[in-house]
N, C-alpha and C positions, 0 to 999 in steps of 0.2 A: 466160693464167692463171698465178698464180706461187705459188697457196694456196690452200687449201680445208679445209671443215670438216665431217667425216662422222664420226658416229656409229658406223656399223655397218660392220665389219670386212670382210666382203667387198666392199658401197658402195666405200668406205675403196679394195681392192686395183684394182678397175676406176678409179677416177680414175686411182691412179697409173700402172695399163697403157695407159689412151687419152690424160693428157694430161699426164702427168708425166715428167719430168727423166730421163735414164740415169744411172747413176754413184753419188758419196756421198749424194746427198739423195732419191735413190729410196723408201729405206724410212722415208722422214720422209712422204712424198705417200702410203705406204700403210699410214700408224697409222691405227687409227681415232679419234676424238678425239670429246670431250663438250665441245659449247662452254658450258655452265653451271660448269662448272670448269677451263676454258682462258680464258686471260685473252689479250687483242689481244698483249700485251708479249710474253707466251708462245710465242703463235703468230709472232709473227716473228720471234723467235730462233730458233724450231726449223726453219724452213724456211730459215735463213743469208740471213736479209734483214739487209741495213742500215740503220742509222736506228733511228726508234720509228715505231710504226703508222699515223700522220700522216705518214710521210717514201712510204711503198711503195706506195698503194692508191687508182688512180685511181676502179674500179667496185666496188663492193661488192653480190654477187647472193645472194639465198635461195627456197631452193626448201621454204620450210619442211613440217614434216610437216603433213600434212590430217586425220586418221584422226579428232581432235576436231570438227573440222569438215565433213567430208564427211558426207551422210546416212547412208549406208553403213556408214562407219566409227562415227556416233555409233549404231546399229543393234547392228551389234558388239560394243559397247561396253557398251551398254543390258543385251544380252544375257549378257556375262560378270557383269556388276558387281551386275545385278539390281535396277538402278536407273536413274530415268527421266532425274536430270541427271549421270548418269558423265561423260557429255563434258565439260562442265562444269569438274569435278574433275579433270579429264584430265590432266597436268605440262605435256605437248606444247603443248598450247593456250597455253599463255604463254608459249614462247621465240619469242615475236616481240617483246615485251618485253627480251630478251635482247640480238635483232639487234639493235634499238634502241640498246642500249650500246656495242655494236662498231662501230655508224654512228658514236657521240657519241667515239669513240676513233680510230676511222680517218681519221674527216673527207674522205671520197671526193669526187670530183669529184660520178657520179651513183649511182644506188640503183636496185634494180632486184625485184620480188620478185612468182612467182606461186604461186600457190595454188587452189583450185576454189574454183567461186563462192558455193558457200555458206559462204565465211567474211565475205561481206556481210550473214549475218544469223545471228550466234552466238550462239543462246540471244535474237533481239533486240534484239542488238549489233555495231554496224558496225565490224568489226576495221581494216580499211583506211582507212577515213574517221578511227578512231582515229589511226593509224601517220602518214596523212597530217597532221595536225595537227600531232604530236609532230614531224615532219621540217619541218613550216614553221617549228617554234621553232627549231629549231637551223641554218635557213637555206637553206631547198630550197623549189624550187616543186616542186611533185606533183601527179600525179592517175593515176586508175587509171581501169579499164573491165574487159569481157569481151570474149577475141579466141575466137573457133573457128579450130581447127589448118585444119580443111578450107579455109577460106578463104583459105591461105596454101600452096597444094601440099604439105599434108602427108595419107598416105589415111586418115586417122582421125577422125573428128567430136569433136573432143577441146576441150571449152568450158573458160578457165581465165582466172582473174582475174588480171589483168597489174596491177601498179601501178609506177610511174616515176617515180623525185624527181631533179632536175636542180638542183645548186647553183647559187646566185641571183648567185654572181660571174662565173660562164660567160655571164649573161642570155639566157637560152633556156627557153624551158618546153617543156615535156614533150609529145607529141604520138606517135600511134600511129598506125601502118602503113594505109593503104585496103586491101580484100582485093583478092588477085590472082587467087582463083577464086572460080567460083559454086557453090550447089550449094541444093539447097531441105530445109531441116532439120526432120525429123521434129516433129511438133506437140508432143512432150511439153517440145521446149525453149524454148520460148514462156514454159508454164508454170513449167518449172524456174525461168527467169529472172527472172519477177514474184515467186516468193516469195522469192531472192535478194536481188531489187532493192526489197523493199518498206522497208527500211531505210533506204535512201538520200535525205537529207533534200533535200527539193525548192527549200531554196535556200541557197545558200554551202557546196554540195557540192562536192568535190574531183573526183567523178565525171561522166568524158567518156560521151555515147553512145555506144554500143556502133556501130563501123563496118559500113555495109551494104554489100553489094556491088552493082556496079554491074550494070545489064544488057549481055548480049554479050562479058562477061569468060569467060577459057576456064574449059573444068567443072573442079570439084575431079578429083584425082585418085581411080581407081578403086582398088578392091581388087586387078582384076583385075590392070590396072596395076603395079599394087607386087608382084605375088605371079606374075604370068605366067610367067616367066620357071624359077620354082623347079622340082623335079624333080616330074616325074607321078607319084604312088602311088596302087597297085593293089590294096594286101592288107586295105584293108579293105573291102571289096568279097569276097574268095573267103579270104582265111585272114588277120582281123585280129589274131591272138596273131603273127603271124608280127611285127608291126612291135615286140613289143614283148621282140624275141629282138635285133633292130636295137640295135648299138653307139652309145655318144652320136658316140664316135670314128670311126664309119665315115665316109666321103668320097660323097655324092653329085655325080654333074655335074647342072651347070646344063640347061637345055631349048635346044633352037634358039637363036640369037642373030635369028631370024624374031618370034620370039615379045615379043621385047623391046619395051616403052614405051622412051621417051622418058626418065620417071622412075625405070626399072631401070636404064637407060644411066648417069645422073646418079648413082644409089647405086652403081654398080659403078665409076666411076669418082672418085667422091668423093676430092678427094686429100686424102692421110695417110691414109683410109682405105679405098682401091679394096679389091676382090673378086678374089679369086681366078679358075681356071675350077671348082672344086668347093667345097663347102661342106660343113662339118659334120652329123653325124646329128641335132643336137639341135635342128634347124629341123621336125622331124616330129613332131608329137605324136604321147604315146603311147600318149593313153586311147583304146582302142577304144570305148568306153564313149559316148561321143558323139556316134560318127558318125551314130547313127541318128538324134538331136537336132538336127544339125546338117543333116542330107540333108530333114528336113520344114520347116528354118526359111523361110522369106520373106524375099525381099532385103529388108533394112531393120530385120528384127525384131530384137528383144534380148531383154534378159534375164526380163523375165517372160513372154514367149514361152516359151522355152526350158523354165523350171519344167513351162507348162502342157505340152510335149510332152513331156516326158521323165515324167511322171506318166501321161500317158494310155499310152505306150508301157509302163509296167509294168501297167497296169491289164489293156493286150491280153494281156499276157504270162502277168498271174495266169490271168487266165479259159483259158488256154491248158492251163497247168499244169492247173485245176481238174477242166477234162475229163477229165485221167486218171487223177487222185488229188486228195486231199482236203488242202485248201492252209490254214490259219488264222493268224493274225497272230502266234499263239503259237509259230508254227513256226519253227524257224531256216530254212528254205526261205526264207518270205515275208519274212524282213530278209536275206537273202542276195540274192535277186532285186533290193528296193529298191536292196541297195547297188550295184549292179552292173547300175543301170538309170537311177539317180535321181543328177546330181551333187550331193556334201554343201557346194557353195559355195550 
């Protein structure tokens, strides 16, 4: 990696601590930058590139923002703006138009860009079927899909639209990975996918099938897995204010090295960025506020689980209260409980 382009100033400071330079050009990897107003010529003088932007840049990757595009985010959105197509309006939404121009200036080997899957259907518009088009005029073969993290040893069920333009003088086209783990994905991503994929036109699509995995492949990896290994805590369980007296800075040690997967071995050893034997305080959360949300969830559940317990447990809570005094919405009691019962995400 020899350049990058982030917006947001601490974004911006983590690149340049995990993968940027020592020395003079340090505080260049950790400006934050606007690529609507950093032009390709720009950015390669300021990082002491030589050449022009056609001379330095075999791959060119974006990770662009989703926040117009994710459900979630267009919810969000809906909800500030008070209007039903803020996403829409959004600025975010069209600096993939942007990237566009620093592909048509850098002229990279390949292209690389993900985003979640519902920017397969923006408002009813195939942003990537888009982007692929615009990349075959200027000389790339492309295509994209949906990969799940899980399927690839990572412990996360994390669905995300990959797309891959490979220029057509390399003669190679673009092809994605078979999964290397199994694992059986919750029903609601079935559905996610059909209303993502209902855009995708059924012929002279750019869009590859989404890869299955095979039977017999080893299982994704677990939570347990990735997380075994961290330090035991006790206090929310007998005094959860106690964790929230816990320094970010304090120093926890690790558990057993018994305890260890296979895949905590592989992150601890990760080179350039192996693990210590201790670890910082700010791997503990520190809403106490949760655990009781979290102690009734079901392996598997999410996030509207979550609402419905976290609502019933303040419902026990009021009737609790009400038995011994007189509790009413009007009260600050009954929004002080809410807050302190209910997460406001």
């Amino acid at each position: 990696m020899i350049a990058h382009m982030e917006s947001d100033p601490l974004a911006a400071e983590t690149y340049a601590m995990n993968l940027g330079p020592r020395g003079e050009l340090s505080c260049q990897w950790a400006l934050a930058r606007d690529m609507t107003k950093t032009s390709p010529e720009q950015l390669v003088k300021e990082f002491g590139l030589t050449g022009g932007p056609a001379n330095n840049f075999d791959v060119v990757a974006a990770g662009l923002p989703c926040q117009a595009f994710a459900r979630i985010g267009r919810s969000k959105l809906r909800s500030i703006g008070g209007d039903e197509r803020a996403f829409k309006k959004d600025a975010r939404a069209s600096l993939y138009k942007r990237f566009l121009e620093y592909v048509r200036a850098v002229h990279p080997l390949a292209v690389l860009i993900e985003n979640v899957p519902d920017i397969l259907n923006f408002g009813g518009h195939n942003v990537p079927e888009e982007i692929c088009e615009t990349l075959e005029r200027l000389g790339y073969r492309s295509a994209y899909t949906l990969l799940n993290a899980a399927f690839y040893g990572v412990p996360q069920m994390r669905e995300r639209l990959i797309l891959v333009a490979i220029h057509e003088a390399l003669g190679v086209a673009p092809i994605f990975p078979a999964p290397t783990h199994s694992i059986e994905l919750p029903r609601g991503y079935e559905g996610s996918r059909s209303v993502a994929l209902k855009n995708v036109p059924e012929s002279g699509s750019h869009f590859v099938p989404i890869p299955r995995a095979r039977r017999r492949l080893r299982r994704a990896v677990s939570c347990r897995e990735a997380l075994g290994d961290l330090p035991l805590i006790y206090e929310h369980f007998d005094d959860p204010k106690e964790i929230r007296r816990r320094r970010v800075q304090n120093e926890l040690p690790y558990r057993d090295a018994k305890t260890r997967s296979a895949y905590a071995e592989l992150m601890r050893r990760w080179r350039g960025f192996g693990m210590h034997q201790r670890l910082d305080g700010h791997v503990v959360r520190l809403t106490p506020r949760d655990f009781a949300i979290f102690r009734r969830m079901a392996p598997g559940a999410d996030y509207p689980a979550a609402v419905c317990i976290a609502r019933a447990i303040f419902r026990e809570r009021l009737r609790a209260r009400r038995r011994s005094r007189a509790v009413t919405w009007r009260m600050h009691e009954y929004r002080d409980l809410w807050k302190h019962t209910v997460p406001p995400y």
